[in-house]
BAGUZA-978685 format. One record per residue (C-alpha): residue in three letters; x, y, z. Coordinates in Angstrom, 3 decimals. Layout:
<vexdos>
+------+----------+----------+----------+
: code :       xx :       yy :       zz :
+------+----------+----------+----------+
:  ala :        X :        Y :        Z :
...
+------+----------+----------+----------+
</vexdos>
This chain:
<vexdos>
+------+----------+----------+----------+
: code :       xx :       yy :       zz :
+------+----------+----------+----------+
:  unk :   -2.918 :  -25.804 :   32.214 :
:  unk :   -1.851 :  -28.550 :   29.639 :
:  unk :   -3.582 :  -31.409 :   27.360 :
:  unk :   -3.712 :  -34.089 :   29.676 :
:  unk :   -6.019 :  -32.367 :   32.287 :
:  unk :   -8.139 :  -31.167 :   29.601 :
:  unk :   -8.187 :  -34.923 :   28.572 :
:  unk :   -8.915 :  -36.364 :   31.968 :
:  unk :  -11.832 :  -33.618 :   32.564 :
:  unk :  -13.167 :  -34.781 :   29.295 :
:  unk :  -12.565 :  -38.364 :   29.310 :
:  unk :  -10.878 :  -38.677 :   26.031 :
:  unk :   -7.494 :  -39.629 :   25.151 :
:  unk :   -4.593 :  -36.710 :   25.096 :
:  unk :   -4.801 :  -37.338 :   21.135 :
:  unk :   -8.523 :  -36.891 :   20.674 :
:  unk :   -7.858 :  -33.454 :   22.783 :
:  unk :   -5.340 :  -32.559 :   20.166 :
:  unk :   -7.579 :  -33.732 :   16.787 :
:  unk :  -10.481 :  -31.687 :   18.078 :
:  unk :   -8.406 :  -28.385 :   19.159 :
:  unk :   -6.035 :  -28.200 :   16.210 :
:  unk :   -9.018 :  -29.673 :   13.651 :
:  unk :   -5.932 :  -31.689 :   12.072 :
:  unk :   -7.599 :  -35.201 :   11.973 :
:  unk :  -11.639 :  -35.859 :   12.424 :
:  unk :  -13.326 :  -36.594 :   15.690 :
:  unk :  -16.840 :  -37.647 :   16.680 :
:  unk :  -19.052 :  -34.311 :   17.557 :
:  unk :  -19.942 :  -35.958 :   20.795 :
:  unk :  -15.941 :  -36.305 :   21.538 :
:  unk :  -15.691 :  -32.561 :   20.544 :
:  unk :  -18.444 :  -30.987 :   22.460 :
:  unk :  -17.102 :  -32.946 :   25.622 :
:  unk :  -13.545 :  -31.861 :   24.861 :
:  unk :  -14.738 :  -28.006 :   23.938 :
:  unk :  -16.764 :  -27.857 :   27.401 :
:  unk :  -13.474 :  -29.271 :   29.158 :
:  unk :  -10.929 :  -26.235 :   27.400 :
:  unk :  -13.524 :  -23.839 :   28.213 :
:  unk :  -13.959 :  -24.824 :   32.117 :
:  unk :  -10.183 :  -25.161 :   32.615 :
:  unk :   -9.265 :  -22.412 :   30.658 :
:  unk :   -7.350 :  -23.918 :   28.482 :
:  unk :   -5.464 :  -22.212 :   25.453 :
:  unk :   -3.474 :  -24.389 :   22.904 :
:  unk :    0.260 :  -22.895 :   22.338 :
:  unk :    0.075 :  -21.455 :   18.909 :
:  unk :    3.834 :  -21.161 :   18.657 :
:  unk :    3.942 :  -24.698 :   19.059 :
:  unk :    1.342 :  -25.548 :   16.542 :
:  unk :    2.887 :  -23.534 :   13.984 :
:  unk :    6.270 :  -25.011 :   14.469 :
:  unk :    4.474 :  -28.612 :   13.917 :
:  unk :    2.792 :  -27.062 :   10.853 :
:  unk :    5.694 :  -25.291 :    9.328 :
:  unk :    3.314 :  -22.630 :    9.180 :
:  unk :    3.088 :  -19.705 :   11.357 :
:  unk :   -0.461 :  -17.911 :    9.891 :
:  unk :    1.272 :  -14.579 :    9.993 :
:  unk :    2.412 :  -12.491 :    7.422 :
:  unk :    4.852 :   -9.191 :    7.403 :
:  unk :    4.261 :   -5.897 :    5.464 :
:  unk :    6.756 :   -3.178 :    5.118 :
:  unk :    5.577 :    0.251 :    3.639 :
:  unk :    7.609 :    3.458 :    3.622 :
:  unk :    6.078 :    5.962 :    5.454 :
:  unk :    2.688 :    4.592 :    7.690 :
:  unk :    2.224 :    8.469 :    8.446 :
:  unk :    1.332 :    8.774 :    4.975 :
:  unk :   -2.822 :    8.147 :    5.075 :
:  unk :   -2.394 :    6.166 :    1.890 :
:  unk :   -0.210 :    4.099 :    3.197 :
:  unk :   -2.240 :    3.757 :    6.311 :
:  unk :   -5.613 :    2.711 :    4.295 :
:  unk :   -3.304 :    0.207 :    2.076 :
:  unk :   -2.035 :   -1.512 :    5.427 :
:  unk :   -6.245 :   -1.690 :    6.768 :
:  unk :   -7.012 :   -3.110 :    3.381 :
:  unk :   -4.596 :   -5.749 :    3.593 :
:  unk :   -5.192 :   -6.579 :    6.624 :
:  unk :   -8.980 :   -7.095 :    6.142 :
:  unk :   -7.891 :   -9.240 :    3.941 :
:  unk :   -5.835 :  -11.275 :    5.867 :
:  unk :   -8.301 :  -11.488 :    8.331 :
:  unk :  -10.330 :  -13.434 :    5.398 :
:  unk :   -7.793 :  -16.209 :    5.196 :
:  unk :   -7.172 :  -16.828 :    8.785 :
:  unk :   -4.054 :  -14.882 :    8.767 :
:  unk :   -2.346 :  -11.830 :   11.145 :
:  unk :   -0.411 :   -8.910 :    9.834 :
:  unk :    2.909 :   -7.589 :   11.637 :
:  unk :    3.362 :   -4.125 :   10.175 :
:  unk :    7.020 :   -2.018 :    9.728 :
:  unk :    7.572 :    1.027 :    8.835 :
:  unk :   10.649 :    1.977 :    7.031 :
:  unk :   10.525 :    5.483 :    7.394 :
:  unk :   11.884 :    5.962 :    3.652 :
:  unk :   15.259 :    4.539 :    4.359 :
:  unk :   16.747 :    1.576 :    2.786 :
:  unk :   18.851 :    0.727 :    5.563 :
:  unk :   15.821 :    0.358 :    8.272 :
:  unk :   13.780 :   -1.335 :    5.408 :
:  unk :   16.668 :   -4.090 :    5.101 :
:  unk :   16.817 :   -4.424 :    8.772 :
:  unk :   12.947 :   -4.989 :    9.138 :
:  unk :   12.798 :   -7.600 :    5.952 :
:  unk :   15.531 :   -9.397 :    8.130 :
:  unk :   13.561 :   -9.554 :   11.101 :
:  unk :   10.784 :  -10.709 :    9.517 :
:  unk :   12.520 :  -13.820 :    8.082 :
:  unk :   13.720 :  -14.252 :   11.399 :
:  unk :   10.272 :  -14.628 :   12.336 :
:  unk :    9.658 :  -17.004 :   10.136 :
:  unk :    6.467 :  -15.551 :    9.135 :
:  unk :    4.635 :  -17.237 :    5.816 :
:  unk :    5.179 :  -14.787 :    3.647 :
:  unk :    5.655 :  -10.611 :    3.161 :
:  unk :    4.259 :   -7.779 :    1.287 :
:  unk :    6.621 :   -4.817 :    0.549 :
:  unk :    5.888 :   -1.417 :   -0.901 :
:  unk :    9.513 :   -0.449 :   -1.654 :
:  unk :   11.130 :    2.949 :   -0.327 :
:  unk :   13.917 :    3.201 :   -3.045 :
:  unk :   13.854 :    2.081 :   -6.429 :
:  unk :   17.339 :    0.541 :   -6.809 :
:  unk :   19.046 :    0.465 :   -2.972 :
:  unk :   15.791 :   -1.519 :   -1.874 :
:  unk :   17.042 :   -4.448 :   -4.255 :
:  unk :   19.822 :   -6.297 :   -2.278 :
:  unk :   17.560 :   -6.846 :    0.584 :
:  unk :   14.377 :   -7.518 :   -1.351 :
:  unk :   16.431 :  -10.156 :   -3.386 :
:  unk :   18.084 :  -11.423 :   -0.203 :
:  unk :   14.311 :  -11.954 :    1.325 :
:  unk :   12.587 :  -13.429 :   -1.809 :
:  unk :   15.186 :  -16.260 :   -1.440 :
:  unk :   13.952 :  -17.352 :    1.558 :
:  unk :   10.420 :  -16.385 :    2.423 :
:  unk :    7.550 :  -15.706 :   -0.303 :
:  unk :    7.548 :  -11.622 :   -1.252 :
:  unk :    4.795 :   -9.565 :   -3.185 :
:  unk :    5.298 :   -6.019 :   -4.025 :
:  unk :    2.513 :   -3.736 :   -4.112 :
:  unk :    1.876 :    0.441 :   -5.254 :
:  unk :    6.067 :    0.625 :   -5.888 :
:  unk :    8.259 :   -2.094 :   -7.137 :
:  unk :   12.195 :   -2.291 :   -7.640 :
:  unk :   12.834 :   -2.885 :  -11.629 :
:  unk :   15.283 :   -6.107 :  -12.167 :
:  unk :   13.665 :   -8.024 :   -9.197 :
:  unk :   11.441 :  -11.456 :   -9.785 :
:  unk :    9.009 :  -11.166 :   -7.205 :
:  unk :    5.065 :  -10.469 :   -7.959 :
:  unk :    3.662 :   -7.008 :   -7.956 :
:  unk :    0.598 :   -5.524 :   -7.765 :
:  unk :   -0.665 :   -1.825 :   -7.714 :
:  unk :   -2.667 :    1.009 :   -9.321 :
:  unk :   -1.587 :    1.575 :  -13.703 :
:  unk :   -0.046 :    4.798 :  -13.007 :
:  unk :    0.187 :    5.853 :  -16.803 :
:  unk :   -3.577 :    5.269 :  -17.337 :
:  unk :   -4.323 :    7.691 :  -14.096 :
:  unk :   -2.540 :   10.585 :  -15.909 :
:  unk :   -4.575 :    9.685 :  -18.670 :
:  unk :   -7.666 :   10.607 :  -17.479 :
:  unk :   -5.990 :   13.340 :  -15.139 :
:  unk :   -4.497 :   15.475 :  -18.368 :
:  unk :   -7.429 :   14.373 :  -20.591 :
:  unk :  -10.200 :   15.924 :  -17.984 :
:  unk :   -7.866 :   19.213 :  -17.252 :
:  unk :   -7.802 :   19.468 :  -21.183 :
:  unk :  -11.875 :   18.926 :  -21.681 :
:  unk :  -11.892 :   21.893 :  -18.722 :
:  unk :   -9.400 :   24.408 :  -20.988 :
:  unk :   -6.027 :   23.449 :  -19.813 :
:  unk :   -3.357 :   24.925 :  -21.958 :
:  unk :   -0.404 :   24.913 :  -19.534 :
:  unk :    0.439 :   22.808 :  -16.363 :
:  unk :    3.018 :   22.547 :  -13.720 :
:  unk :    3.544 :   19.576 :  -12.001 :
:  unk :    4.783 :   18.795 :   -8.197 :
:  unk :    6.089 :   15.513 :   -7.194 :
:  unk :    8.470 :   13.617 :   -4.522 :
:  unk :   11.961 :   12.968 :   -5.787 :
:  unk :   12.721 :   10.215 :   -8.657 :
:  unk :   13.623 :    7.602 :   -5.922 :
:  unk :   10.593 :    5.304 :   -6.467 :
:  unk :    8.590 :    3.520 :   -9.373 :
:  unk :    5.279 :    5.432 :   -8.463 :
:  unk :    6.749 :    9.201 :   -9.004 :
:  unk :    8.772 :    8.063 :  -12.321 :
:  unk :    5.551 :    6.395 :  -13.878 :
:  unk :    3.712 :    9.334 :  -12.868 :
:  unk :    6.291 :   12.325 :  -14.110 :
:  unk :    6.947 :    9.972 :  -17.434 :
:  unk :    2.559 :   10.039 :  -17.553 :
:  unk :    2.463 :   13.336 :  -17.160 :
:  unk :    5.265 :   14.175 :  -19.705 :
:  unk :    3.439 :   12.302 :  -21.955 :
:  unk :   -0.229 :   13.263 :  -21.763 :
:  unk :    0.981 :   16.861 :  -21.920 :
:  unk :    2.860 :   16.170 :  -25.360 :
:  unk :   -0.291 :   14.563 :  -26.513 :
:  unk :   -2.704 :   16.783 :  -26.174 :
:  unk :   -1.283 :   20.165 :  -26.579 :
:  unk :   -0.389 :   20.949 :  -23.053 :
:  unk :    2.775 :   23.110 :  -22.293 :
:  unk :    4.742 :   22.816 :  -19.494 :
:  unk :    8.480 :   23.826 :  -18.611 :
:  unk :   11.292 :   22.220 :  -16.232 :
:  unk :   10.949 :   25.257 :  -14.580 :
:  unk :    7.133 :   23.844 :  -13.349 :
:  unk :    8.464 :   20.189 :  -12.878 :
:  unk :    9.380 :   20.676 :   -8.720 :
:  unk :   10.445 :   17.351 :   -6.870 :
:  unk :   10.239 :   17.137 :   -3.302 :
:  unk :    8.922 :   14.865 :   -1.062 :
:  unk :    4.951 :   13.422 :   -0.057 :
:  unk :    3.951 :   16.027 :    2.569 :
:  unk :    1.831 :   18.898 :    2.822 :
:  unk :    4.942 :   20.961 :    3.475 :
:  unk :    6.571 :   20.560 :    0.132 :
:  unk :    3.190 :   20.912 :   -1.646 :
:  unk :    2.965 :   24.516 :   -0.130 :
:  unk :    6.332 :   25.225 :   -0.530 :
:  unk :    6.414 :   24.951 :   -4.543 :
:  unk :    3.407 :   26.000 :   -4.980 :
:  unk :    4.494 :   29.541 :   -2.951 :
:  unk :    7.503 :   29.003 :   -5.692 :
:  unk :    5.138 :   28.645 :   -8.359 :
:  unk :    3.338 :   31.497 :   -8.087 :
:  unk :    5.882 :   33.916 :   -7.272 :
:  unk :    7.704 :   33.680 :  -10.165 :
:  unk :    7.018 :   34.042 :  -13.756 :
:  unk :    3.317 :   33.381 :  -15.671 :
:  unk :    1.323 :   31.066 :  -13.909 :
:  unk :   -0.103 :   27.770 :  -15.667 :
:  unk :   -3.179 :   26.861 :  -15.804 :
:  unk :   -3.646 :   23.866 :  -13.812 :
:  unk :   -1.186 :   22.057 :  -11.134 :
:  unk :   -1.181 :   18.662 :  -11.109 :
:  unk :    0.359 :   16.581 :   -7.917 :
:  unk :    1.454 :   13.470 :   -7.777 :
:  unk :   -0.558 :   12.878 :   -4.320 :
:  unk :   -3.325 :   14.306 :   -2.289 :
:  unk :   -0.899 :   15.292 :    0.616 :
:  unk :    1.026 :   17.568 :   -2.061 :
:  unk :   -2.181 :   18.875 :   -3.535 :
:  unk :   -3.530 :   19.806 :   -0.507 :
:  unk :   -0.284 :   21.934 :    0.246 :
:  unk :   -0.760 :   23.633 :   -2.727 :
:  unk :   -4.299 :   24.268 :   -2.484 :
:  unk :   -3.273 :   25.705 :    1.000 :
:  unk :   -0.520 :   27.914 :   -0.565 :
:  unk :   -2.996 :   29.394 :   -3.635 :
:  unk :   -5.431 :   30.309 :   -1.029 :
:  unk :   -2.582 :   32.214 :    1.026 :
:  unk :   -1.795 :   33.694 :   -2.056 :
:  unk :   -5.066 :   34.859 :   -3.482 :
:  unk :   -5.153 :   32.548 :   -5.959 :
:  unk :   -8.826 :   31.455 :   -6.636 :
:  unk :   -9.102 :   27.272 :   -7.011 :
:  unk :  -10.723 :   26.590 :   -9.692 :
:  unk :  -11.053 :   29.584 :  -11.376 :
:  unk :   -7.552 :   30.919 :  -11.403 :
:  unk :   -5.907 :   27.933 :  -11.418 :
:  unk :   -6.979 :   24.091 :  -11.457 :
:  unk :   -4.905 :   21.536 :   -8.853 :
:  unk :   -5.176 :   17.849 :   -8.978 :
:  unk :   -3.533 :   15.496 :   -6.512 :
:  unk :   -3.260 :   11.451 :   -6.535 :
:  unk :   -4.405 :    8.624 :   -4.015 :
:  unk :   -7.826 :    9.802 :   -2.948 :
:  unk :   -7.046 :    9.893 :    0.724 :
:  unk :   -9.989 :   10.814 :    2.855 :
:  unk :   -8.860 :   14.808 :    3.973 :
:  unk :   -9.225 :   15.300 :    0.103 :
:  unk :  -12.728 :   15.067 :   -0.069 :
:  unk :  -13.257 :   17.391 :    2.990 :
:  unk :  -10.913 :   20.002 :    1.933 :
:  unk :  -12.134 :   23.461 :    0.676 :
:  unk :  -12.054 :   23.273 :   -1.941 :
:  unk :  -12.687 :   19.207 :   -2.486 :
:  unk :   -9.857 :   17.863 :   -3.737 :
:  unk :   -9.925 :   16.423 :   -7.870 :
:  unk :   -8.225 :   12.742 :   -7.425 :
:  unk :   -7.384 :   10.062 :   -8.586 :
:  unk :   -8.926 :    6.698 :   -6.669 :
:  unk :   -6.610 :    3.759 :   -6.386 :
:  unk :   -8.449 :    0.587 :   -5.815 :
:  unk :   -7.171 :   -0.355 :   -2.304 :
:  unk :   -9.197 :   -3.044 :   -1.462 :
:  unk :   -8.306 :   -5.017 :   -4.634 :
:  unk :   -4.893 :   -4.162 :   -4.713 :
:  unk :   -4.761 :   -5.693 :   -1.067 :
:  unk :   -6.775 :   -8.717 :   -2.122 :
:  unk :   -5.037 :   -9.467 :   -5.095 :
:  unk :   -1.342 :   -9.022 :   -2.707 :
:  unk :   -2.664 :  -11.644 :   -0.462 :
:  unk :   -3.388 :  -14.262 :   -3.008 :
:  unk :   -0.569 :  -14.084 :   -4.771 :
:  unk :    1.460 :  -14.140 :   -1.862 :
:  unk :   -0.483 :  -17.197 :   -1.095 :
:  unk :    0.532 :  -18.499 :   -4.833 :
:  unk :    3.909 :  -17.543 :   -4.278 :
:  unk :    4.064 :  -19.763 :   -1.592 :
:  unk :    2.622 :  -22.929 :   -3.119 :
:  unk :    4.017 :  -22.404 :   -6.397 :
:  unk :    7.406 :  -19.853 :   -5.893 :
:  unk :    5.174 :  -17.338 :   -7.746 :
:  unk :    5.166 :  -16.487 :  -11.223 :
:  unk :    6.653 :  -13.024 :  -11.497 :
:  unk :    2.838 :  -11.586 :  -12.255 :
:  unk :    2.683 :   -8.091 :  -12.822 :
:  unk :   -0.940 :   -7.094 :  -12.361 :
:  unk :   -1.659 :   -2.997 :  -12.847 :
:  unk :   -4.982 :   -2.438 :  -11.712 :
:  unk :   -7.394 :    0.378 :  -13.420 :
:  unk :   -7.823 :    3.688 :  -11.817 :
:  unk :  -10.802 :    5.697 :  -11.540 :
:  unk :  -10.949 :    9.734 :  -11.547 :
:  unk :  -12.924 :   11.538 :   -8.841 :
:  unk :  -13.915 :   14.762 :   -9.910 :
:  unk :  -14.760 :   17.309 :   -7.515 :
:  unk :  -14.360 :   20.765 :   -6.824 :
:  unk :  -10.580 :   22.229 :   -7.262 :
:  unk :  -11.025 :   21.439 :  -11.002 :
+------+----------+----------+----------+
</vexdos>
């Protein structure tokens, strides 16, 4: 099926056909009903690759993100692409499965594509650079949650200081004197704000911990029952446990109820990310809530600033919020 028979069926020029499909010039509403009525009898679908090559735009937009196993990363990718949905836009998702190389390979691609722009959640904080800095030279780039230090692209995502604020501040209110705390390995920006947060917030108000307590891992359920198991096997027990996400909390909480270990009363556990298991867990999960929906909206229009402007480097740490439930 092509233009011209959609034209003859309608009576209008091959030109008209093309003002009223793409919406690129205006028409009469008489000349677009007839040529809407003629697309629809015939069938007739415009060739979007084609449209997008005339417009030097291809509505289509590329996230990476390390791990889309990870339900926070899942709900980050739905929130952004709501809204892209908003502007008109489509989303082609990769997964980098935590490895630089695979990450590089999929930022390529997606150049390749020549989609308008691309959203990253780095897996490594300094082997992600070359090929983030490669990308951002050619094609528009936000970074969202994690970011690679040294690179000037935009970056949105959750102020991860502040959330160990008001984690540490509510474990003290509730009689917290000593806390351990389990965590992925320093390979990102997220776990190093959140260790330095913790380190911190302990200091400040009176907390004690040891290096002994500080265990670095991975994000997975697995790890977060395997230190915890280490935790309380050996030596006095602290007080609280706090995780630096829900999927290592809920490991732990797993591993204290193996154990005997009564949650809250023996022992408080927080986790990070608010991901929907943790409010269904027994017990329900303390958490922090990251504010997906506006860390998504506020990706996609900077991206879209990026692209008319080059972007301004913005670095835009959203507030937290503290669900309380509860293993606390």
């Amino acid at each position: 099926m092509t233009i011209a028979l959609v034209a003859e069926r309608a009576g209008v020029s091959t030109a008209t056909v093309s003002r009223a499909l793409s919406g690129s010039r205006p028409v009469s509403a008489e000349s677009r009903r007839r040529v809407d009525r003629a697309a629809q009898e015939l069938g007739y679908s415009g060739n979007s690759i084609a449209s997008a090559l005339r417009r030097s735009r291809t509505d289509t937009v590329g996230m990476v993100v390390p791990s889309i196993a990870n339900p926070f990363f899942t709900s980050l990718v739905e929130s952004v692409e709501h809204a892209l949905h908003q502007e008109g836009m489509q989303l082609l998702l990769c997964d980098s499965r935590q490895d630089p190389a695979i990450e590089g390979a999929h930022l390529k691609a997606l150049a390749a594509r020549q989609v308008d722009g691309i959203i990253i959640s780095p897996c490594h904080g300094t082997r992600s650079r070359a090929a983030i800095e490669a990308t951002m030279a050619a094609t528009p780039l936000v970074q969202l949650d994690r970011h690679v230090a040294g690179t000037d692209t935009d970056w949105v995502g959750v102020d991860d200081h502040q959330a160990m604020r008001l984690v540490m501040e509510h474990l003290a209110e509730r009689g917290v004197r000593s806390a351990a705390f389990i965590s992925s390995t320093l390979t990102n920006s997220s776990t190093e704000l959140r260790l330095s947060g913790f380190r911190t917030q302990a200091d400040r108000l009176g907390v004690a911990t040891r290096d002994a307590w500080i265990l670095l891992g991975e994000y997975s359920m697995q790890w977060g029952r395997s230190a915890a198991n280490d935790l309380l096997a050996s030596g006095p027990r602290p007080d609280a446990i706090v995780c630096a996400d829900d999927l290592i909390a809920l490991g732990a909480l797993r591993s204290c109820r193996e154990n005997g270990v009564r949650v809250p009363d023996d022992i408080k556990v927080t986790g990070f990310d608010d991901i929907d298991f943790s409010s269904l867990f027994e017990p329900a999960l303390t958490t922090i809530d990251q504010p997906r929906e506006r860390i998504a909206a506020e990706a996609v229009r900077l991206l879209a600033n990026a692209a008319e402007t080059g972007g301004t480097a913005a670095h835009i740490a959203l507030a937290p919020a503290l669900r309380i439930r509860d293993s606390t």
